[in-house]
TIDO-814827 format. One record per residue (C-alpha): x, y, z; residue number from 1; chain. Coordinates in nm, 2 decimals, m for minus. Each point is the difference from the previous one (the first is absolute). Layout:
<pts>
PT | X | Y | Z | NUM | A
...
</pts>
This chain:
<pts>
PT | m0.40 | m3.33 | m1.79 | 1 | A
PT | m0.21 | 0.25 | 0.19 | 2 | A
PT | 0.13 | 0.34 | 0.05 | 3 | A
PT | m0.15 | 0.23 | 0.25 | 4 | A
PT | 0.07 | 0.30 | 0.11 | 5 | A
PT | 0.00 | 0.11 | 0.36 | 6 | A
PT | 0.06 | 0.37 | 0.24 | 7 | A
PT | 0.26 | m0.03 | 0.26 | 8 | A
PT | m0.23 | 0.01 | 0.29 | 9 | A
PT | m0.18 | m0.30 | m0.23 | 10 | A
PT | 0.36 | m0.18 | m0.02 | 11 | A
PT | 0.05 | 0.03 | 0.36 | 12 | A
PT | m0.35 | m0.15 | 0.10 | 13 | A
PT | 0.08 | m0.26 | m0.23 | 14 | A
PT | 0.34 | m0.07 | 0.17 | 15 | A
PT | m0.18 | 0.02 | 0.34 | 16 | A
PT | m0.28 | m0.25 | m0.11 | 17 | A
PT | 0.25 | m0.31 | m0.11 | 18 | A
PT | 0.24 | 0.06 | 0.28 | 19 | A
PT | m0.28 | m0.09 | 0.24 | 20 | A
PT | m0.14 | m0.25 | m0.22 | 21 | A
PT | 0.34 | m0.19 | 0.00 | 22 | A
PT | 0.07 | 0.06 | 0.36 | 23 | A
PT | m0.43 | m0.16 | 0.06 | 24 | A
PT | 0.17 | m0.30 | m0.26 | 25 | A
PT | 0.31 | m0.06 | 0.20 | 26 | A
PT | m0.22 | m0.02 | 0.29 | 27 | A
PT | m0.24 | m0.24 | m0.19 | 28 | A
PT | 0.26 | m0.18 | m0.09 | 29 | A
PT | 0.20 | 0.00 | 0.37 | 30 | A
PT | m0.34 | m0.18 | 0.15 | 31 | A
PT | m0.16 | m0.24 | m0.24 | 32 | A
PT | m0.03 | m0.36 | 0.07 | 33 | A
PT | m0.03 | m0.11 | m0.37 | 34 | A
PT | 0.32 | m0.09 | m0.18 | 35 | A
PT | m0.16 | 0.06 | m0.39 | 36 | A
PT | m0.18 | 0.34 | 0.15 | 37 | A
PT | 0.35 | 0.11 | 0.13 | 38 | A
PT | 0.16 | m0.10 | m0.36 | 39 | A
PT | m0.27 | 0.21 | m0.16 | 40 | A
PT | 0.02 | 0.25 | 0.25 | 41 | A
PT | 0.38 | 0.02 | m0.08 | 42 | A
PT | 0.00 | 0.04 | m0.39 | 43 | A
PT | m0.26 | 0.29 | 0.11 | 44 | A
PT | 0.25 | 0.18 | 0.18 | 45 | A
PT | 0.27 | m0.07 | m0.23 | 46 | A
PT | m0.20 | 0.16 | m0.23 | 47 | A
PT | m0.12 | 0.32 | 0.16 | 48 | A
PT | 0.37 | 0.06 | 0.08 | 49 | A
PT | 0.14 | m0.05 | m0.33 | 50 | A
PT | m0.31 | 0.24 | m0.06 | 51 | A
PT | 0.09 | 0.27 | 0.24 | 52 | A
PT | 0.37 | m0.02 | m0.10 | 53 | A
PT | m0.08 | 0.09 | m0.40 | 54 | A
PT | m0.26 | 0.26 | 0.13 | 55 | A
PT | 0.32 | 0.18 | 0.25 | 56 | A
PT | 0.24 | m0.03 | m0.34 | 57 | A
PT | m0.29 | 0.12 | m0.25 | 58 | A
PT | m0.08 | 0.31 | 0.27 | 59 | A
PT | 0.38 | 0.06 | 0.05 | 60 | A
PT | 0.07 | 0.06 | m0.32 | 61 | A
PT | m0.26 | 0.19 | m0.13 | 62 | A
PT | m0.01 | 0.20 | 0.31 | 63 | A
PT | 0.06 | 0.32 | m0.03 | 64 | A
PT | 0.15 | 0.22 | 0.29 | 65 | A
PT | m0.27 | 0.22 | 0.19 | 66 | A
PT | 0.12 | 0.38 | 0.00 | 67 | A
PT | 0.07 | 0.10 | 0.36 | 68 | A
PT | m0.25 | 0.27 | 0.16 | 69 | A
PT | 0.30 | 0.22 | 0.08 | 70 | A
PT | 0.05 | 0.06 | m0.41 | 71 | A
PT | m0.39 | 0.05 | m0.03 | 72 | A
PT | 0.01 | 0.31 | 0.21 | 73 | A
PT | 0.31 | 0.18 | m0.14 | 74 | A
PT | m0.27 | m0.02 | m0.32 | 75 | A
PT | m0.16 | 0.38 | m0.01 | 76 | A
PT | m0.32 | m0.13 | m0.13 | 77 | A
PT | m0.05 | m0.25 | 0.24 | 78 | A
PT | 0.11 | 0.24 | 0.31 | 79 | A
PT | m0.27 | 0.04 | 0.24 | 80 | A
PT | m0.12 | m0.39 | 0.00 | 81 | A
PT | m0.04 | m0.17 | 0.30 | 82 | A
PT | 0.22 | m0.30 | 0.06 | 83 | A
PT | m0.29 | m0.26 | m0.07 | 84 | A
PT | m0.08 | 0.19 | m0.32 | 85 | A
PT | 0.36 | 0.00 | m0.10 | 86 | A
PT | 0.00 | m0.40 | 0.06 | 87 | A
PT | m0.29 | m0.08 | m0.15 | 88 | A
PT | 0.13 | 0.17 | m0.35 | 89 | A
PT | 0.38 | m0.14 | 0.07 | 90 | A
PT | m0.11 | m0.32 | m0.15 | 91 | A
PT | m0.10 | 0.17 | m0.36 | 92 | A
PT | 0.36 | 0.13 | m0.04 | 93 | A
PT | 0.29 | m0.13 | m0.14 | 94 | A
PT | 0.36 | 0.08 | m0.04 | 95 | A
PT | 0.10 | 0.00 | m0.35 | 96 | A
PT | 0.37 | 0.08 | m0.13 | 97 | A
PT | m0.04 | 0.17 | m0.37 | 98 | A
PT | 0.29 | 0.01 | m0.22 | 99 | A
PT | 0.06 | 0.34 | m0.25 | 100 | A
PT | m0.21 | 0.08 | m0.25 | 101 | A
PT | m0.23 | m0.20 | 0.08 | 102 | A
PT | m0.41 | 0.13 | m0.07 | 103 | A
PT | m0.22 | m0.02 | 0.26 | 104 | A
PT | m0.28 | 0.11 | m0.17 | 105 | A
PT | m0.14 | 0.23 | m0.26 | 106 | A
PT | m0.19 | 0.29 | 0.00 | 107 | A
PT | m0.37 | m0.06 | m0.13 | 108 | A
PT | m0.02 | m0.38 | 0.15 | 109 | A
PT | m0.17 | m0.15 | 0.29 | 110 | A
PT | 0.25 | 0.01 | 0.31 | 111 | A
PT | m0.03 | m0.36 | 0.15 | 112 | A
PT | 0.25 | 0.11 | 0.30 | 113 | A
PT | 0.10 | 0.29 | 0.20 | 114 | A
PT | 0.41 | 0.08 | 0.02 | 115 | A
PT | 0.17 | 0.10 | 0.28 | 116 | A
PT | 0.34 | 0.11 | m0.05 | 117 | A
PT | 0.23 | 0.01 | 0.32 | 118 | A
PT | 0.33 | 0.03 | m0.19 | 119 | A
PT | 0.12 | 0.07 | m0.30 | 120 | A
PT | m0.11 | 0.19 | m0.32 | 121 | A
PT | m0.32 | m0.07 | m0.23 | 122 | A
PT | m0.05 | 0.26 | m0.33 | 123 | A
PT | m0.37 | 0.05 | m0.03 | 124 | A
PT | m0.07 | 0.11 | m0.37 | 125 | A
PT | m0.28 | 0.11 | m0.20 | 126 | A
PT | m0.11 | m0.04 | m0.35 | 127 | A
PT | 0.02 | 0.40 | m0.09 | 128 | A
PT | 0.39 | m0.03 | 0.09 | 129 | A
PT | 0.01 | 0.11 | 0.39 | 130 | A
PT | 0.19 | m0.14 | 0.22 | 131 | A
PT | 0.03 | m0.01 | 0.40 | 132 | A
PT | 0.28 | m0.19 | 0.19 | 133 | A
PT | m0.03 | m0.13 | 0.34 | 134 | A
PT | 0.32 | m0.05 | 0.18 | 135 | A
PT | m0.03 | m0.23 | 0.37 | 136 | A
PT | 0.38 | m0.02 | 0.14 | 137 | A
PT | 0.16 | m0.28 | 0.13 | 138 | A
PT | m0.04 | 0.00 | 0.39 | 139 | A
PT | 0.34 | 0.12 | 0.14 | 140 | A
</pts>
């Protein structure tokens, strides 16, 4: 089994690329004069749409959803962007639902992300026993 990995914009082309080349096939298909071509021809497209349909489920289900623009901008370190700069980064976040005491990360290792809270409460401790809480209420 081969496993690659692909963008979104690399998915979509992808997508793009075997919808026309089954539509070309159908075509193919719809207009030759050779019974054994057309049989071949056929398993082809029976194929590439069996294809397609695993690469739809595969993508739907390890899709995750894009975070709207509008929730980018109420984000103060992001305010000023324009609206292409804003959708050009919306496709490196990700909504994530954390559960309580749950660490994030620890002070003195590498940060491999950057947290944005929009609601609720995070506890940021330090090693010498301070302590600062950040409290993000539920929109009324």
């Amino acid at each position: 089994m081969t496993q690659i990995e692909l963008t979104e914009i690399e998915n979509d082309m992808l997508r793009e690329i075997l919808k026309k080349a089954l539509s070309e096939l159908s075509l193919e298909i719809a207009f030759s004069g050779r019974k054994d071509f057309r049989e071949f021809l056929k398993k082809r497209k029976e194929f590439m749409e069996g294809f397609v349909e695993r690469l739809e489920r595969e993508l739907a289900s390890g899709r995750r959803e894009v975070i709207k623009i509008d929730r980018l901008r109420k984000v103060d370190i992001l305010e000023g962007l324009a609206e292409g700069e804003l959708q050009s980064i919306a496709q490196y976040f990700e909504e994530e639902n954390v559960n309580a005491e749950v660490t994030l990360c620890e002070e003195g290792r590498d940060a491999d992300r950057l947290y944005v809270l929009e609601q609720g409460r995070v506890s940021i401790s330090s090693k010498k026993g301070g302590q600062h809480d950040i409290d993000i209420p539920w929109p009324s």
